[in-house]
C-alpha positions in Angstrom: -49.9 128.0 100.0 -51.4 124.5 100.9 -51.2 123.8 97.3 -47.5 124.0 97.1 -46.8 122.1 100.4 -48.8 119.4 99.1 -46.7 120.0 95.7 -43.2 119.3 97.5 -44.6 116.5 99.8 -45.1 114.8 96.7 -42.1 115.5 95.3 -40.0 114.7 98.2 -41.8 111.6 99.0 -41.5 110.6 95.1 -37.5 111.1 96.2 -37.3 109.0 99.5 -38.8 106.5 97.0 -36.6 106.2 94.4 -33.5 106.3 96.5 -35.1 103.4 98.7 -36.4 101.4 95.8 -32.4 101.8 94.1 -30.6 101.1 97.9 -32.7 97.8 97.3 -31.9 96.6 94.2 -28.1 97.4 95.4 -28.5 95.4 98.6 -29.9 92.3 96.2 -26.0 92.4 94.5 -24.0 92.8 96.8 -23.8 89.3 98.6 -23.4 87.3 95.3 -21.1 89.8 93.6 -19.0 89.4 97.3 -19.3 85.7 97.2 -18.0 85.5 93.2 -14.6 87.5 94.2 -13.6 86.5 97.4 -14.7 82.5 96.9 -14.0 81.1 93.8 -11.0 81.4 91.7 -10.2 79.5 88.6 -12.4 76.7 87.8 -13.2 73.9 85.2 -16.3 72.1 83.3 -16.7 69.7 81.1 -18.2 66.5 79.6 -17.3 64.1 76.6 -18.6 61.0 75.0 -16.6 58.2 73.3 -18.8 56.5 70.6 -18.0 53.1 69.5 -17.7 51.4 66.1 -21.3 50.9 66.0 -22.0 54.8 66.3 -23.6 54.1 70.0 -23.0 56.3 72.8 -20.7 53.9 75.4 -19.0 55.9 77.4 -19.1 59.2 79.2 -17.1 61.1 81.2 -18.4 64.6 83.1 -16.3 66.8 85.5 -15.9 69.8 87.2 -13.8 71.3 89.7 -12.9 74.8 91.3 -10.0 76.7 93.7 -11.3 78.8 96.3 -8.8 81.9 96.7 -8.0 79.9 100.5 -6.5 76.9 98.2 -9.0 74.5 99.3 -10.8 72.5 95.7 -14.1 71.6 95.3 -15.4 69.2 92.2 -16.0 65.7 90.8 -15.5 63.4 88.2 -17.7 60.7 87.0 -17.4 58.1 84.4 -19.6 55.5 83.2 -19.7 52.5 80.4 -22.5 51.6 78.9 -21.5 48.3 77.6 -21.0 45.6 80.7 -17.2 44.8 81.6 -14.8 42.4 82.6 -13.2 43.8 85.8 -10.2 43.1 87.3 -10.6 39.3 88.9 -9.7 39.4 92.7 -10.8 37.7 96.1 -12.2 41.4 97.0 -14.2 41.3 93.8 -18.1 40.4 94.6 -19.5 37.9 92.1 -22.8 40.9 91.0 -20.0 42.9 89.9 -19.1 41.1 86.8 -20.9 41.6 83.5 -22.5 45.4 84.7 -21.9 48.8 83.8 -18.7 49.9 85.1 -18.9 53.9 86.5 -16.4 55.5 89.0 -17.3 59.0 90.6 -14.0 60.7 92.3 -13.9 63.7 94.7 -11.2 66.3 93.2 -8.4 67.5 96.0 -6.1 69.4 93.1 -6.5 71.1 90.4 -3.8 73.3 88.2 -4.8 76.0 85.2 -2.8 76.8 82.9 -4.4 79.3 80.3 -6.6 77.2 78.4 -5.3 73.5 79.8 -6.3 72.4 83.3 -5.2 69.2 85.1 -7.1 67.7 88.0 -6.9 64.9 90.6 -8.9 63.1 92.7 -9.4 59.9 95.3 -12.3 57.4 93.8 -15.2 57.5 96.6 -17.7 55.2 94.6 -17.4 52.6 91.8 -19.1 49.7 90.5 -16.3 47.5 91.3 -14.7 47.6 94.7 -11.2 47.3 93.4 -10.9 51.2 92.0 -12.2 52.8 95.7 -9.1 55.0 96.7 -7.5 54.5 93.5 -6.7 58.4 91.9 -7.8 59.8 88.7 -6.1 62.6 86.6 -8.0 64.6 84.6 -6.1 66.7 81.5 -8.5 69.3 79.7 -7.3 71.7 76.5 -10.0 74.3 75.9 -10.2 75.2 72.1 -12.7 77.0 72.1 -15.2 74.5 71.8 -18.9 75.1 69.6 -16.9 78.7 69.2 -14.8 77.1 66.5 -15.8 74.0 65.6 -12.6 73.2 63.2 -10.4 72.8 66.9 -11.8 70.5 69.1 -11.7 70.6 73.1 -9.1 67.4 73.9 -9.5 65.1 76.8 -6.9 62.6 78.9 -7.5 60.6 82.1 -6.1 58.2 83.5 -6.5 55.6 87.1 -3.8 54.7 88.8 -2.8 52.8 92.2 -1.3 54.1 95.1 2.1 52.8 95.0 4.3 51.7 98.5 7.8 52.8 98.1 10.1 49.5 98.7 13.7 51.1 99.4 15.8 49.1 102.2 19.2 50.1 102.3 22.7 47.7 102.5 26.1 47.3 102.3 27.4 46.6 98.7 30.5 45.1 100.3 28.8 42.8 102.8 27.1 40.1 101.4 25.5 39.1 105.0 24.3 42.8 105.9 20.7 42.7 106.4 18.4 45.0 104.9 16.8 48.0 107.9 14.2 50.1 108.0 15.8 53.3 107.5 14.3 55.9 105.9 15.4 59.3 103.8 14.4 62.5 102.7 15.3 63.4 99.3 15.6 66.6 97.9 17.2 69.5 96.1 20.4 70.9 97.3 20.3 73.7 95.1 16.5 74.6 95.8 16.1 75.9 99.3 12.4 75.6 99.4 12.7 71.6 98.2 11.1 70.2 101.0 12.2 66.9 100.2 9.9 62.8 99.3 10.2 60.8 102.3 11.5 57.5 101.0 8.9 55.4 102.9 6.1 57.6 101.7 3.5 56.2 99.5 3.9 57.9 95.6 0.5 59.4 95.3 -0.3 60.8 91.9 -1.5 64.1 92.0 -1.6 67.4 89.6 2.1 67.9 89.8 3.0 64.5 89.5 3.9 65.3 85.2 4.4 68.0 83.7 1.6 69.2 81.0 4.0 68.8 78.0 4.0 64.6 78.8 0.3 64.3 77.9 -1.2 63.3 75.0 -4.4 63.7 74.2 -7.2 61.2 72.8 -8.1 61.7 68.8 -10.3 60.7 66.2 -13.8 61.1 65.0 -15.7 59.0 67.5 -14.5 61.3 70.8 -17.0 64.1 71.5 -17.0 67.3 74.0 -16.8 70.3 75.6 -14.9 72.1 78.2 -14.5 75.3 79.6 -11.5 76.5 81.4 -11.2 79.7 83.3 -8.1 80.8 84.7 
């Protein structure tokens, strides 16, 4: 009799074992599988190098940026020059900044996927050269499939570009002597009930619906290397 209690305490306690040892390994899952689906939603990554006539590595450019599923984006871009170069001249400019490696890095605020193409946008936070801080950066990507098939290459644009100050004053044609106001408009689409309208004394900020994807084109040739990865 003893020998079979001591039989199913063993077999019971073998049991409580394995259930607690599996509840475990569940637990361990749970919070990043919960984080992965209710956080992050479609997402970017990706690098490239543009080589120059000498076959030297020059210039680089590395970014990445995310959607949460609450809208917000998260990501960076940063670009650097190898070679020294000639900035814009301007009172702002400090005389160290001529002659060294230019590099920006930009904080992403947009970002738009399309199947494999992905455009996003960002304020410059740091540079080498004063002049580009707060200036925005669009980012186009086109993932080909990248070392998957190496016949179609990933393809890269970018661009910087300043914040623009609408100038708008309105007249009368028919009065030579009328004086230019300070009025201000909304424009927007009759037709389109959700239009909210461009304020006409708003600055033009370029952003990741500022152009349609069909308007880019993409850099070519043999001395532009990289890879990125879009996930929708």
């Amino acid at each position: 009799m003893a020998t079979s209690s001591t039989r199913f305490m063993g077999k019971l306690i073998a049991i409580i074992s394995s259930v607690a040892i599996s509840l475990v390994v569940l637990i361990s899952f749970v919070p990043a599988l919960a984080f992965v689906s209710k956080t992050e939603g479609p997402s970017v990554v990706g690098n490239f190098q543009f080589v120059s006539e000498k076959k030297g590595i020059t210039r680089h450019i590395e970014f990445q940026a995310t959607r949460n599923y609450d809208g917000s984006v998260g990501g960076e871009v940063t670009f650097r020059d190898d070679r020294p170069v000639i900035v814009e001249k301007s009172s702002e400019q400090s005389s160290n900044e001529s002659g060294q490696p230019f590099f920006f890095k930009a904080d992403f605020d947009c970002l738009v996927v399309n199947a494999n193409k992905a455009i996003m946008s960002g304020a410059i936070t740091e540079s080498s050269s004063q002049l580009y801080i707060g200036r925005r950066v669009l980012v186009v990507a086109e993932d080909n499939g990248g070392a998957k098939n190496p016949a179609r290459k990933d393809r890269l644009t970018w661009g910087v570009y300043r914040a623009e100050r609408k100038q708008w004053a309105t007249s009368d044609a028919e009065r030579p002597d009328d004086q230019s106001n300070q009025l201000s408009w909304i424009a927007s689409d009759s037709e389109r009930a959700e239009d909210a309208g461009v304020r006409s004394d708003e600055d033009h900020i370029i952003g990741c619906q500022s152009f349609p994807l069909s308007s880019f084109s993409f850099f070519s040739g043999d001395d532009i290397h990289g890879t990125v990865l879009v996930r929708p």
